[in-house]
N, C-alpha and C positions, 0 to 999 in steps of 0.2 A: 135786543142783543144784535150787534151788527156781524155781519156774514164771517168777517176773518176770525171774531171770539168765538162763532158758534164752530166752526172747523176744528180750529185749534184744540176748543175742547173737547168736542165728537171723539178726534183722532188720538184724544192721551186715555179717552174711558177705554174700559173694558166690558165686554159682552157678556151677562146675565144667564150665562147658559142657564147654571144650577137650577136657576129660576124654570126652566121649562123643560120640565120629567123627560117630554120625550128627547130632548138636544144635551143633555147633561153628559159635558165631560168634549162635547165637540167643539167648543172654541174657548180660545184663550182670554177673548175682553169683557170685560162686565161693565157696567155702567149703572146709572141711579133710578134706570125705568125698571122696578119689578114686574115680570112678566107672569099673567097669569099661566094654567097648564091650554095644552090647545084646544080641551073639551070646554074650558069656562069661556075662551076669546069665543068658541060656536056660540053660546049661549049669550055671549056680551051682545043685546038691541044697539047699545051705542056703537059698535064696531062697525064699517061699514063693508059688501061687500066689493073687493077688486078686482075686475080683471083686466091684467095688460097682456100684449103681446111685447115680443120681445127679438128683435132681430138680432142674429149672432154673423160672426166674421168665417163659420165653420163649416165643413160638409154634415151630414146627420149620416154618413157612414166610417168615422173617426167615433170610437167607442170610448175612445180618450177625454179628448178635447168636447167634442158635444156631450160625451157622457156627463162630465163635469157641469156642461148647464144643466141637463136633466138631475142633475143630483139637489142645483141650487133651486131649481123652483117646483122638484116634489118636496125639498123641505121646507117652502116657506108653504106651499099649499099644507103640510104635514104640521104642521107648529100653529098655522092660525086655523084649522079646525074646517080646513076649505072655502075662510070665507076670503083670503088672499091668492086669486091662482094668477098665473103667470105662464103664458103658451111660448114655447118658443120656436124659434124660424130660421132654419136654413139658411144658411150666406145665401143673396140672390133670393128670396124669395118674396120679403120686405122693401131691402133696398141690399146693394152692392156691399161683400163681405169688405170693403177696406171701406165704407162709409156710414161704419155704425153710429160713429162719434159725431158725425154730423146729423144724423136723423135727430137722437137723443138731445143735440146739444139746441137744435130750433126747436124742441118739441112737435114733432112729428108723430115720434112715439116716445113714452113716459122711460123706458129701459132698454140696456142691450147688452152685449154681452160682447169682449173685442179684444184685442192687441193694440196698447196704446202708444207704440211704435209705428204701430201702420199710417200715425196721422203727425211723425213730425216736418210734414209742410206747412202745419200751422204756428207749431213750437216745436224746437229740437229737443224743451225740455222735458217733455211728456213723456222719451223714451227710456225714461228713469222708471216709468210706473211698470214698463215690461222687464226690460233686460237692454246694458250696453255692452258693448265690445270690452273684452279685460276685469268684465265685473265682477258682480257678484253670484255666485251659487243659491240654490233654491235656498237653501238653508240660513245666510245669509242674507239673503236676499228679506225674507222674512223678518230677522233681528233688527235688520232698516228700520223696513215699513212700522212694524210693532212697539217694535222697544228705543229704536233709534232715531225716532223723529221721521222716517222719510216720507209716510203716508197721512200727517199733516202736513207737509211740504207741499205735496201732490195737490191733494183736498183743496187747499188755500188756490194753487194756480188752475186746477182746474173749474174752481167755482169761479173765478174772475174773469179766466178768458173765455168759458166755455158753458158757464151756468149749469154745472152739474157736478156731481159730488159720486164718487167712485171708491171700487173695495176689491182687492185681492179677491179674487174665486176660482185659481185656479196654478197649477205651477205644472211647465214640462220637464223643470229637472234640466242638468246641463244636456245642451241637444250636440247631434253630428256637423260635421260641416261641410256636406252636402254629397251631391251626386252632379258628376262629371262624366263627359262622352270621352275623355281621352285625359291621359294622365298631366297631371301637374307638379310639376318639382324646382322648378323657380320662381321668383318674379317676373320674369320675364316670359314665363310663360302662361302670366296672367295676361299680356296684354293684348286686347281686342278680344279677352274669353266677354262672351253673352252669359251673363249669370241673373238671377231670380232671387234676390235676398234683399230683404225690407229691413228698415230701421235703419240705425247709425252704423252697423255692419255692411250695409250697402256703401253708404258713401264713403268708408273705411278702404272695399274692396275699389270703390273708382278713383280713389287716391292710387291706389296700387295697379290703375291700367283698365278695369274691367268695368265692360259697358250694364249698368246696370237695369234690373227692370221690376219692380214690386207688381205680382200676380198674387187673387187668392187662391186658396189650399184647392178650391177646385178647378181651376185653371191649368196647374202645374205641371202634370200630365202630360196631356197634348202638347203643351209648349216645347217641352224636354224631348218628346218622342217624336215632334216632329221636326227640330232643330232650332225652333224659334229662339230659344234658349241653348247653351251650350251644356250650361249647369243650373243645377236648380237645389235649395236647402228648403228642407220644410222642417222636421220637428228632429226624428228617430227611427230607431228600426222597424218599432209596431206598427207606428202611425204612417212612417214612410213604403213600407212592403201592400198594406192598403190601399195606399194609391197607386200601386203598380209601380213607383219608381225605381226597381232595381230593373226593371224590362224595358225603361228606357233610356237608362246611360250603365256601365259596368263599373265605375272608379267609386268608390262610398270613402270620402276623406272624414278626418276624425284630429282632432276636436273642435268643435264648434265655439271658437273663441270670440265668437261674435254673440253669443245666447250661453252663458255660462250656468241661467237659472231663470228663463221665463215665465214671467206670471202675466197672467190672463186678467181680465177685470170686467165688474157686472158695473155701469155706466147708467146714474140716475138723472134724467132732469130734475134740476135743481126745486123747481117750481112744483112739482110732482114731489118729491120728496118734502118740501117742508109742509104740505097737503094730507102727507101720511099720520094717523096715530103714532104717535111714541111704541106702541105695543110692537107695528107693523114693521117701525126702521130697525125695529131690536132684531124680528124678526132675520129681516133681509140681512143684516152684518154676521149673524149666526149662521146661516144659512149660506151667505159668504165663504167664510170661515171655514166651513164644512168642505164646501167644495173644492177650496185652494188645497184643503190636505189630501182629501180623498184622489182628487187627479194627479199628486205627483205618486201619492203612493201607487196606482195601476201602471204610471208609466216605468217604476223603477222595478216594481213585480213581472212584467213585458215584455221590454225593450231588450233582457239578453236571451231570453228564448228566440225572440225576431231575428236579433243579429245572427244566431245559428242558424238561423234556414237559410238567410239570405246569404251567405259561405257558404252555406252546403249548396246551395242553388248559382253558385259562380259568382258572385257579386266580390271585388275585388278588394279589400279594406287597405286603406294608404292611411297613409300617420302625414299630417302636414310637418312638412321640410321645416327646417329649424332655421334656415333662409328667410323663409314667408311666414313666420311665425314672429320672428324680429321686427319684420318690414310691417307689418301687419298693428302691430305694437305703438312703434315710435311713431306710424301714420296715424292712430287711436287719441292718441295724447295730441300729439300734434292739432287734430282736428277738434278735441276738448278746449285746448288753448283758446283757439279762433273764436269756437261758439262762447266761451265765457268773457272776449273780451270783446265781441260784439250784442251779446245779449244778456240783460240784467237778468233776467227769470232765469235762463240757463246756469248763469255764475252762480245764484242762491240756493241753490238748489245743490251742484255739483259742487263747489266748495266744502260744503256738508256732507257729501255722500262722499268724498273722497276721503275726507277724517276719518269716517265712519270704517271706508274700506281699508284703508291701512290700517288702521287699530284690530279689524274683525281678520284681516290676512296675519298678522302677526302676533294675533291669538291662536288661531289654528295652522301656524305654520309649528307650534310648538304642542297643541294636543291633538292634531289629529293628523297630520301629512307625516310625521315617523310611525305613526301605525298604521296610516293605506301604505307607506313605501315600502314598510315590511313585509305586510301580508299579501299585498299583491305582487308582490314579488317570489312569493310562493307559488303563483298561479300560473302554468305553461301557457 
C-alpha cells in the first residue's frame, strides 16, 4: 500500500473506542483493528514493550496545555496495560520548544507534542493543522479535521514533506489577543509595536506595521517585562495569569482573531509509526482524541474565573478597534492569495478549507450566532 492510500484511509476511519472498556465513549473514530481490553494487551507475549520520550513546545507549569499531554500518554500507558509508556519533556529540555517538528521529523526522537504553526518556515501550509487568522473555532475546527477532509489533507503533506504522520490532542478554544505596555486604537499605532505572536497571525500583524518576533511560552515573560517586546499573545486568561503576564504589560485586548480555535498536535515519525502494532496506533488516536477534548473543556471551565481576577487585579480589557479589525482582515486574505498563488501545497489545502469554512459559518450564522446574540446580551 503506498504512503498517500494508507493516510487517506487512516484519516476517513474511526477510532474503536467501544472496543477498549476502559476509553469507551472518549473518541469519535473507529476503525477495522479490534482492540483487545488493556488487561489482555498486558498479557499479549506478542505485544512489545515501549518506551519513548517525547518533547513538547510547553512549560510543565501550564496545567492546561501540558496537562493535555499528561492526559495523552497516561492514557496510552492506561489502554496498553503499561506495556506502551511515553515520558514527556518540557520545552527546552529535549530540544527547543519551537523545534519539536524537527526532532521528530529526522528521527531523533520517535514523538512530540507542538503547534504546527510554529514551523511555517518550512510550509505556510502546516498552519492549518493549528489555527489561521479569520478561521475556524475549536468546534469547527474539529468538523474539518473529522468530518471535513482536513486531517487527511494534513496527514498526506505532512508524511511527504516531513515523514511523520500527526493527530489533534488538544484545543485552547478561541484565545485573547494579547498583552500590550500601552494602548492601541489604530493602525497606526501598530507601527514600529515589537509584538511576540507566531504563525500566520504574525505575518498578518507585519503586514500591519509590526515588528514581529516568535518566542516560546517560556520566554514570554522576560521579554514583555523587560521591554524586549512591546506586546506579547500567548493563549488566555488561566494560562496567561500563570505566566505572570498581567504584571508585565496592563492593556489585555480581545479577541484573538488570529487563534480563533487552536489545536495542539501529538507528531509521530513516520518510520516509528509504521513499526508500531495496529493495537498500539489505535491506541495513540484514542488517546489523541481524548486529550484534544479534555483540554478545551479545562480551558473553557478556567479562563472566566482568570479573567475575573485579572479585572479585579487592574489589568485593563480593550476590545480591538473595528479600524484594526478591518485592516487586520483584508491583510489575512490578502496574504492567503499570495501563499496560494505561489505554493501548490498551500492552494490544496486552503482551497478546501475555505469551502469548508463558509459552508460551516453560514451554518452557524443561522443556529447558533442568534442565540449567543441573545443571551449574551442579557449578560452586564
Amino acid at each position: 500500500m503506498d504512503r498517500r492510500h494508507f493516510l487517506q484511509t487512516l484519516a476517513t476511519r474511526t477510532v474503536a473506542a467501544t472496543a477498549l472498556g476502559i476509553a469507551a465513549g472518549c473518541a469519535a473514530n473507529q476503525s477495522d483493528v479490534a482492540i483487545p481490553t488493556s488487561s489482555a494487551i498486558a498479557q499479549d507475549s506478542s505485544l512489545p514493550v515501549k518506551e519513548w520520550a517525547m518533547p513538547t513546545s510547553w512549560p510543565v507549569a501550564l496545567d492546561t496545555i501540558y496537562g493535555g499531554v499528561e492526559t495523552f500518554v497516561n492514557r496510552v500507558s492506561q489502554m496498553s496495560g503499561g506495556k506502551f509508556t511515553i515520558t514527556p519533556r518540557a520545552a527546552g529540555e529535549m530540544v527547543p520548544g519551537t523545534q519539536v517538528l524537527d526532532a521528530v521529523s529526522e528521527g531523533a526522537v520517535p514523538i512530540g507534542h507542538t503547534a504546527s504553526y510554529y514551523y511555517i518556515g518550512k510550509s505556510n501550509a502546516v498552519a492549518f493543522g493549528t489555527t489561521v487568522p479569520f478561521g475556524l473555532t475549536a468546534q469547527q475546527q474539529n468538523a474539518w479535521f473529522f468530518e471535513g477532509g482536513g486531517l487527511g489533507l494534513l496527514q498526506e503533506l505532512y508524511a511527504e514533506r516531513f515523514n511523520l504522520i500527526q493527530f489533534p490532542a488538544g484545543n485552547t478554544g478561541a484565545q485573547m489577543g494579547g498583552w500590550f505596555r500601552r494602548e492601541i486604537n489604530t493602525v497606526a499605532d501598530l507601527q514600529g509595536l515589537k509584538m511576540r505572536i507566531p504563525g500566520l497571525g504574525g505575518q498578518v500583524m507585519a503586514k500591519l506595521g509590526v515588528t514581529v518576533q516568535a518566542l516560546p511560552g517560556n520566554e514570554i515573560f522576560q521579554a514583555l517585562q523587560t521591554g524586549t517586546v512591546d506586546a506579547a499573545e500567548w493563549v488566555g486568561p488561566y494560562d496567561d495569569e500563570k505566566l505572570g503576564l498581567n504584571t508585565a504589560a496592563e492593556y489585555y485586548y480581545h479577541p484573538g482573531w488570529w487563534e480563533p480555535g487552536a489545536a495542539l498536535e501529538v507528531e509521530i515519525n513516520l518510520d516509528e509509526w509504521n513499526g508500531l502494532p495496529a493495537e498500539y496506533q489505535e491506541i495513540i488516536k484514542v488517546a489523541a482524541f481524548e486529550a484534544n477534548t479534555t483540554m478545551q473543556a479545562r480551558y473553557e471551565a478556567r479562563n472566566g474565573a482568570a479573567l475575573a481576577r485579572l479585572v479585579e487585579g487592574g489589568t485593563q480589557l480593550r476590545t480591538y478597534s473595528d479600524e484594526i479589525l478591518a485592516a487586520a482582515q483584508e491583510a489575512t486574505f490578502a496574504l492567503y492569495d499570495e501563499f496560494a498563488a505561489a505554493d501548490a501545497d498551500f492552494k490544496s489545502i486552503y482551497d478546501q478549507w475555505l469551502a469548508f469554512r463558509n459552508q460551516v459559518y453560514a451554518w452557524n450564522k443561522i443556529n447558533e450566532a442568534p442565540f449567543t446574540d441573545f443571551v449574551y446580551g442579557q449578560i452586564a
